[in-house]
N, C-alpha and C positions, 0 to 999 in steps of 0.2 A: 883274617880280620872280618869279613862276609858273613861267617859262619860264629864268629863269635856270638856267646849264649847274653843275653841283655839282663840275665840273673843280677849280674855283677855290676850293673850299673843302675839299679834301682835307686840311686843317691842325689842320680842327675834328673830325676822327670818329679813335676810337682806331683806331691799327694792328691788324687780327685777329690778328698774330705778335706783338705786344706783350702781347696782354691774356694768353694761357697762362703769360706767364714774371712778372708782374706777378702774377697769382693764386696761381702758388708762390713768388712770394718770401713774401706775404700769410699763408700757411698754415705756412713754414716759419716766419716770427716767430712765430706763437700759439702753434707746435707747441716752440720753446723756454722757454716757461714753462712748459709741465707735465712733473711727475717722467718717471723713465727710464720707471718701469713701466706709465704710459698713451701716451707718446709713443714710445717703440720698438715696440711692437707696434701701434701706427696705423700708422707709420713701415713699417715691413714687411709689415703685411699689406693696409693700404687703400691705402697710395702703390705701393707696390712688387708688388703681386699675389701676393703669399707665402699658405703655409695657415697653420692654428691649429698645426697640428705642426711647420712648419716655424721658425714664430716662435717657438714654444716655447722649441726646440734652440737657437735663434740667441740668444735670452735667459736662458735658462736657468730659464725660469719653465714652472709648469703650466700646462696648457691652459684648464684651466677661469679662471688667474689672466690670462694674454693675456685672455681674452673678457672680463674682468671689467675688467681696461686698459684694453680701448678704451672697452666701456660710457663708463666714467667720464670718458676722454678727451675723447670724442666729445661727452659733455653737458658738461666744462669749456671745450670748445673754442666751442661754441653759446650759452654762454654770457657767452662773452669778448665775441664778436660780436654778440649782442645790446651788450651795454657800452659798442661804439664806433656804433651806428646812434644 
């Protein structure tokens, strides 16, 4: 049983090209319950690699209010996730 080949058990361990698409599908549900203005600018600046100015423009929000977005996202989001552990 020690010696046994893991050939055979390839059935039981996730795929590593599964788990990335599996984890944003994961983030995109949570990230549809919170309003536009914490989940567009998570959306664009932490998914997407965007700045605070760009997000801004793209939203049409202040900068200081993007930063204030995610803040609050970011702790709605961690705390969804706590919810389902």
């Amino acid at each position: 049983m020690l010696n046994d080949s893991l050939d055979d058990c390839e059935h039981l361990f996730a795929a590593p090209e599964n788990e990335a698409e599996d984890a944003s599908h994961g983030i995109a549900m949570l990230l549809q319950h919170l309003p536009d203005r914490q989940r567009l600018p998570i959306r664009y600046l932490k998914i997407e690699g965007g700045s605070v100015a760009d997000t801004a423009k793209r939203t049409g929000m202040s900068e200081s209010a993007v930063k204030i977005g995610i803040h609050r996202g970011l702790k709605a989001l961690a705390a969804s996730i706590r919810a389902l552990e």
